[in-house]
C-alpha positions in Angstrom: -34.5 -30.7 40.9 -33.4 -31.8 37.4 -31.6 -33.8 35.4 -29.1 -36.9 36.5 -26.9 -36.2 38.6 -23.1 -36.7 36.8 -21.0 -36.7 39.6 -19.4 -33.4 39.1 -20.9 -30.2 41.2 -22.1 -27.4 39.5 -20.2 -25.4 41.9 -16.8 -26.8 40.9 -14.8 -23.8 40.0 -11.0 -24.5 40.0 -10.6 -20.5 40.1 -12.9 -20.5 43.4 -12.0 -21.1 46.8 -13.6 -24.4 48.3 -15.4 -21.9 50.9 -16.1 -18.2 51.4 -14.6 -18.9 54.6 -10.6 -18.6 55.6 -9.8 -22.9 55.9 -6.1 -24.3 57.9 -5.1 -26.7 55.6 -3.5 -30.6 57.0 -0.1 -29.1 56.3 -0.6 -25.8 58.6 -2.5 -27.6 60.9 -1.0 -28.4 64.7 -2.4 -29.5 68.1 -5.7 -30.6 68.5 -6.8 -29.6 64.9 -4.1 -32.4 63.2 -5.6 -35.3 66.0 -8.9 -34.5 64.0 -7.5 -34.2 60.8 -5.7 -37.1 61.4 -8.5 -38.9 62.5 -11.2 -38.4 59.5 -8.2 -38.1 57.0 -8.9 -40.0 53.7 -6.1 -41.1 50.6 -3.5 -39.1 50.5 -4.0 -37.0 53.6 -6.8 -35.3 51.9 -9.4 -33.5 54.2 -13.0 -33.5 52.8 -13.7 -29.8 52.4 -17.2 -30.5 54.6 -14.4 -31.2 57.4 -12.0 -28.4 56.6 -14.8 -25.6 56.4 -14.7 -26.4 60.6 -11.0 -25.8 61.0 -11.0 -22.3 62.6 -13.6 -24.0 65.3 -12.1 -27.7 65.7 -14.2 -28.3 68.4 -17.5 -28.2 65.7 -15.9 -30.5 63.7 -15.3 -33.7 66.1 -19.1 -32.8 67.2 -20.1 -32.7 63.4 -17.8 -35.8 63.1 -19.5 -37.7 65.7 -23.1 -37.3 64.9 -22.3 -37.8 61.3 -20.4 -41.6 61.8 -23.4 -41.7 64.6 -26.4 -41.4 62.1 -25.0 -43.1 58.9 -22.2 -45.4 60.4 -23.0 -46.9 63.2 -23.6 -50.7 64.2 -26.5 -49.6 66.0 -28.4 -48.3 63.5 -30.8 -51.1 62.2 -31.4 -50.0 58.7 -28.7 -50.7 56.2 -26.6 -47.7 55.1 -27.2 -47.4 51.0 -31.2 -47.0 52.5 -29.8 -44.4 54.9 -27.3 -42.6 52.1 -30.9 -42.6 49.9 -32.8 -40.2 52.9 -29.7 -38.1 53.1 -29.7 -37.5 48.9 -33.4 -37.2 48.8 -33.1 -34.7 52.2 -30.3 -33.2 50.2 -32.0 -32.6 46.6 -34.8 -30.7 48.5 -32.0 -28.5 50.1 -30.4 -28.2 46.9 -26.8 -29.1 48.8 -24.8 -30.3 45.6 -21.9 -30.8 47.8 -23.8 -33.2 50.2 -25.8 -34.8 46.5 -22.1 -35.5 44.8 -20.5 -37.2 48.1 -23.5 -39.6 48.8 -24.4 -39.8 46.1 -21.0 -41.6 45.3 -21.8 -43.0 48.4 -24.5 -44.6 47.5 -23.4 -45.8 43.8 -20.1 -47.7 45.6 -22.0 -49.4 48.5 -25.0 -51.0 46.0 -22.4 -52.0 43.6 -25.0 -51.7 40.9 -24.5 -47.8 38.8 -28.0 -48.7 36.3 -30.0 -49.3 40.3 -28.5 -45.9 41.4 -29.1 -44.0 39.0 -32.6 -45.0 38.7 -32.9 -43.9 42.6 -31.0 -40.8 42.1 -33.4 -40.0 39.1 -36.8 -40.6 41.3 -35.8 -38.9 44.4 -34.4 -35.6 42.2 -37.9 -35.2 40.5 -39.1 -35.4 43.3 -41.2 -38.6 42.8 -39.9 -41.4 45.4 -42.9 -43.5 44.2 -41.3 -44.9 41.1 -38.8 -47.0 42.7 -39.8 -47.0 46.7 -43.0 -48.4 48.2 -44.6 -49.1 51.7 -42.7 -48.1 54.9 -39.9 -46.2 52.5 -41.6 -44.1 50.4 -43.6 -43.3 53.9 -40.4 -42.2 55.2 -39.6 -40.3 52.3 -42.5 -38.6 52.8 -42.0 -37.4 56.4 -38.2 -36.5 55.1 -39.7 -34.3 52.6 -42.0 -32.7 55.0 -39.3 -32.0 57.9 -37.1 -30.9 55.7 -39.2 -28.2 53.7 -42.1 -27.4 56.8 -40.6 -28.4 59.7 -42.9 -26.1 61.5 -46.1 -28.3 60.1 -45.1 -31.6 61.7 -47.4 -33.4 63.9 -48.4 -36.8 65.7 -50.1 -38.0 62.9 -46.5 -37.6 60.6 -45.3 -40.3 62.9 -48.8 -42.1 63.0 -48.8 -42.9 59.3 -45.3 -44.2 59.2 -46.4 -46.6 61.8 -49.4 -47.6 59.7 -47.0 -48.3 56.7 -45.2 -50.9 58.8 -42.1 -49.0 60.2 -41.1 -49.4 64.0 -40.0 -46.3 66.0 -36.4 -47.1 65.8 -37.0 -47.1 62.3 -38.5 -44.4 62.8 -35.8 -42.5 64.6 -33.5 -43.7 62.5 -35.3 -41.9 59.4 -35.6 -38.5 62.0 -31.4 -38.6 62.5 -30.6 -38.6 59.2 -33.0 -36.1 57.9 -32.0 -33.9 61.0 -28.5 -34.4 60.6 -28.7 -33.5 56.7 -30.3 -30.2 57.1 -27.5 -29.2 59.8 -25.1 -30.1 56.7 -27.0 -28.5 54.1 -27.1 -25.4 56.0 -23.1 -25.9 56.8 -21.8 -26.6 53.5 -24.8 -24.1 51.5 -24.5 -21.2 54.0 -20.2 -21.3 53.8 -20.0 -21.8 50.4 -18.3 -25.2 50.0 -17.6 -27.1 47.0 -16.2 -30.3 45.9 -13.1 -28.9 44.6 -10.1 -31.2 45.4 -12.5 -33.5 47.6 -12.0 -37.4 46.5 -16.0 -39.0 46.6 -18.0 -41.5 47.9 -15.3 -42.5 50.6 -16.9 -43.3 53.7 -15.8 -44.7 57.4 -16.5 -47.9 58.4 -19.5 -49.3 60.3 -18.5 -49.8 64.1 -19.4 -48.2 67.3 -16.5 -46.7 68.0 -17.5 -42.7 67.0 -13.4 -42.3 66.5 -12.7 -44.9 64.3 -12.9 -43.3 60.9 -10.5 -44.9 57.8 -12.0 -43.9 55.2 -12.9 -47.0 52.7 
């Protein structure tokens, strides 16, 4: 993990497919496949490739759908989403997922309205240093992100132990667990298919509500 991220993936190719696998695009699509394109649709009818690389298996795609808006846009998470987009990017970084870096990434630039502040965040997390700009409770989290995501097979009581000692609650807690579990199920997704960014419009997002079907993009 290097230098500042620029918003462009490195695995941008217009010569490339957006996945190794075969993809229905909106236009072909019919049935229960355009009610979930239709649902998670952003400008222009554009389908964010992460959703698209789930076409041949629709059924994968409202589950993916749902525990995504679940974990990062839901009114009953307690934590405010820019902290929650900063887990995912660090979770990401350690994965190296460019795809899943670039999207929240511009995620997380639109929702603190403040480029200089995100760029100092995306800077710490991708050398791997949380320290310089998170303290307390978050850089605890960050901590037991890093260590679930790169040994989950290590984890014990006494991961969960410190984060209470540092001041975080267990829905906090949780909280921090969902998103770094739902990152690595993404990682894996969009690494182990091949996806890129290619034609995908960033840092759209859907809107905070507890309705796990109510997507429109913002």
């Amino acid at each position: 993990m290097g230098c500042f991220w620029n918003g462009r993936s490195s695995l941008w190719n217009a010569n490339d497919p957006m996945t190794w696998i075969r993809v229905i695009d909106y236009e072909a699509s019919t049935g229960y496949l355009r009610e979930l394109y239709d649902r998670v649709k952003g400008p222009d009818e554009r389908i964010d490739n992460v959703m698209k690389a789930h076409s041949l298996r629709p059924h994968t795609m409202e589950g993916h759908s749902a525990l995504y808006k679940s974990v990062l846009h839901h009114t009953g998470n307690a934590s405010p989403v820019w902290w929650l987009e900063t887990v995912g990017i660090y979770t990401s970084l350690l994965n190296r997922c460019e795809y899943s870096v670039a999207h929240h990434f511009a995620g997380l630039s639109r929702l603190l309205q403040d480029p200089s502040r995100a760029q100092v965040i995306y800077r710490a997390l991708a050398a791997d240093d949380p320290g310089r700009v998170f303290s307390g409770k978050e850089l605890a989290r960050r901590r037991y992100a890093r260590k679930l995501t790169l040994t989950p097979g290590d984890m014990a009581e006494h991961d969960v132990t410190a984060l209470r000692e540092a001041g975080a609650t267990d829905e906090q807690i949780l909280e921090a667990n969902q998103v770094v579990a739902y990152f690595n199920y993404s990682n894996r997704l969009l690494n182990g298919l091949g996806v890129t960014t290619r034609g995908d419009v960033l840092g759209f997002s859907p809107p905070n509500t507890d309705d796990l079907t109510e997507w429109g993009h913002r």
